[in-house]
N, C-alpha and C positions, 0 to 999 in steps of 0.2 A: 504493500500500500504506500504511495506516494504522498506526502505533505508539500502542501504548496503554501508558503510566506506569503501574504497581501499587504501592501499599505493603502490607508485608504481614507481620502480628507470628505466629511461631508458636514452641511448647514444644515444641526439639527433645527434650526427653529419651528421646523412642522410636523416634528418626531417624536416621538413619546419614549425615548431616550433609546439604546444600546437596543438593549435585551426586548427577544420577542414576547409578547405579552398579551393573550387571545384578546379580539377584536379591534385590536392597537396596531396605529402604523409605527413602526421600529427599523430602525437602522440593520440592526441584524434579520430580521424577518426579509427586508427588502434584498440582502444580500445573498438570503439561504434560495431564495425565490430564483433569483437570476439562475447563482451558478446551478440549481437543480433542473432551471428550463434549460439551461447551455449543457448538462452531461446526459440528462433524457433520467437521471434518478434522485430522490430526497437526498440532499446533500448538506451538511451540516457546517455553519459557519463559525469561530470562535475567534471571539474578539480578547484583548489584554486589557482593555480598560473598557467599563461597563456604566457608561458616560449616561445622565442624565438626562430627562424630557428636557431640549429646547438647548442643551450643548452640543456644541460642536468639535470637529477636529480638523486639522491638515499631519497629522501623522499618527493615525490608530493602525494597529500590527494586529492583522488577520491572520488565521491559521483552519486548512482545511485538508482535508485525505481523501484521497481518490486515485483508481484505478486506472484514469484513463489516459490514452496515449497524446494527449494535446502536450504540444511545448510548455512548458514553464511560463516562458516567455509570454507565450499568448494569448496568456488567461486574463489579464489587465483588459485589451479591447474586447474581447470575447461576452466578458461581465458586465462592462459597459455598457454596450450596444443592447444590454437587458435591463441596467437599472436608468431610476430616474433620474433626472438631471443634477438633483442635491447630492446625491452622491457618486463619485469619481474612484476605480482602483487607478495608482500611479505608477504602482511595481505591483511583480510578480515574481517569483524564484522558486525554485526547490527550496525548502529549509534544511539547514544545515547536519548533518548526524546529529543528534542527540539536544535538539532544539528544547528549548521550554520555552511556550507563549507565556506563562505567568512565572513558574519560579527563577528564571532566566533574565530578570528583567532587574536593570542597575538603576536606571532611576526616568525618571517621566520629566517633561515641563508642560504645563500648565501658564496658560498669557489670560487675563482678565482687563476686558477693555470697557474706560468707562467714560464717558460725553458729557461739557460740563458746559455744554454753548446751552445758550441762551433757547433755542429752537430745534425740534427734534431733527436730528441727522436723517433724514429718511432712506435715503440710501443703504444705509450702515447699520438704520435703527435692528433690526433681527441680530447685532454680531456686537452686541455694546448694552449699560445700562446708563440713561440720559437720567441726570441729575441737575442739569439749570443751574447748579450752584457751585460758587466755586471754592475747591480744596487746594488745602496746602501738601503739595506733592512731597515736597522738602522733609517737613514735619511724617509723611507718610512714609516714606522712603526710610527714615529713622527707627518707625516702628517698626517699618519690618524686618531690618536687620538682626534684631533681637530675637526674630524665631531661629536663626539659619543655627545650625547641630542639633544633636539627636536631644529630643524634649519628651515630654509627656504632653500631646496635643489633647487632650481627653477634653478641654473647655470648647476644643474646635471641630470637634464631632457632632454630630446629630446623635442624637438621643435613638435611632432607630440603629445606630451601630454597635452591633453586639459581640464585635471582634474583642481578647482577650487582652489584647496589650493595645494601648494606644499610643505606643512610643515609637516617636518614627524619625528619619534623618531629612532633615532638609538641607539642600549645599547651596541653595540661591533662592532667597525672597529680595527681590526689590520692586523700586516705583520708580518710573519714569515719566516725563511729561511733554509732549508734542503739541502748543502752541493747546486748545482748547482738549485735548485725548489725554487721557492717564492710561497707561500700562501697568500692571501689577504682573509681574512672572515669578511665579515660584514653581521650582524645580527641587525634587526631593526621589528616593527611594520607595515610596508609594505613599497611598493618602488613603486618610479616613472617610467618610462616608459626608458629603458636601465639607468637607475640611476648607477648601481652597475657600469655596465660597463666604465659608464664616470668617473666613482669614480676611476675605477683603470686606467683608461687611463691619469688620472691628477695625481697617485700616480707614474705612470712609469716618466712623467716630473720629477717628484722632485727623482724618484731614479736614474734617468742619470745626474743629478746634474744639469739640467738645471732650474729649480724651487727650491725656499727655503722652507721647510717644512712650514714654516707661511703665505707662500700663500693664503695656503687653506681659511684662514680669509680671506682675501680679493679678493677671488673666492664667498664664501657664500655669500659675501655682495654685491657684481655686480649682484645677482639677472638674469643673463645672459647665456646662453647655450656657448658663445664665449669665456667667458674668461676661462672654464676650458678647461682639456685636449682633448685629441682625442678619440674615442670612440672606446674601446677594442674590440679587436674581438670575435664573440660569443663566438667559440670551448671551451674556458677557462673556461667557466663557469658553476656553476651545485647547484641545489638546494637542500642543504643538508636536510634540516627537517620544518617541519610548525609544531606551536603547538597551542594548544586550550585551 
């Protein structure tokens, strides 16, 4: 049995996240669909991050098995030419011997984009969360430093995450700023269940100056889902790359 590697960028904003889920359109449902109409049998797709209603990616790492004799190569247009437009493969490969889509994986980045104009970006508005107001990126950038090494994230989880340890590595949080755009990137060894997203919802606290950048110390240490921010909304968010 042959495995074939996929990378694959698509605009969740009309998806009801990753994982198929009966009577829901899904990112994975729509992918299982293709490549099963392109081999002529149910063919099963497996994604490495299991991304949210209404997130997106330009680097999610697919993984599937099959028999049959098509190129490596040619599975990219082949899958294509079956799904909808929101979703694009950009590669294709054989996977390497002894591949693991999940326990294989060194760390992720995660970009959260947010719009502080005056007037919705309508363009952009599905890939962004508009705020009209404006934050201090500077002061933001500050706090997030303070996450990067291995912590106990357990304030920055959802309460639905019932994983045993919530101690996890992060090697890059920061904030950047492009004339009216903030960028938040955080980049770590995996994440908790809407982590990122709490992460920037406690970052916009500290950039409307109602939070001091040194909070965040004493967010990690309450150990608590309450004491940090609000939980950002999906649209913002997109999985830039997984690496192995």
């Amino acid at each position: 049995m042959r495995k074939i590697k996929l990378t694959v960028q698509y605009d969740g904003s009309r998806y009801s996240g990753w994982q198929i889920q009966p009577g829901k359109r899904t990112i994975q449902g729509e992918l299982v669909e293709a490549l099963s109409n392109l081999v002529g049998v149910r063919s099963y797709v497996h994604g490495a991050s299991r991304t949210d209603a209404g997130v997106s990616a330009l680097g999610q790492v697919c993984l599937f098995e099959i028999e049959s004799p098509i190129p490596a190569e040619n599975f990219a247009d082949a899958i294509n030419d079956r799904l909808p437009h929101e979703i694009v493969v950009t590669s294709a490969e054989e996977a390497p011997r002894g591949f693991d889509l999940f326990g294989g994986v060194k760390n992720k980045l995660y970009r959260y984009t947010i719009y502080t104009g005056r007037y919705r970006p309508v363009l952009r508005l599905n890939q962004c969360w508009h705020m009209s107001k404006k934050l201090d990126a500077g002061a933001m950038n500050q706090a997030a430093q303070l996450l990067v090494g291995t912590r106990d994230f357990k304030s920055f989880a959802s309460a639905a995450d019932r994983r045993e340890s919530s101690v996890r590595t992060i090697f890059r949080c920061d904030v950047t700023a492009e004339d009216k755009w903030i960028y938040v990137n955080v980049e770590g060894d995996g994440f908790l269940y809407n982590m990122v997203r709490n992460i920037v919802g406690t970052l916009v606290e500290v950039g409307a100056g109602r939070w001091k950048p040194e909070k965040m110390n004493e967010i990690l240490e309450a150990k608590n889902r309450t004491a940090a921010g609000r939980l950002a909304p999906p649209q913002g968010l997109c999985l830039m790359w997984i690496k192995y």
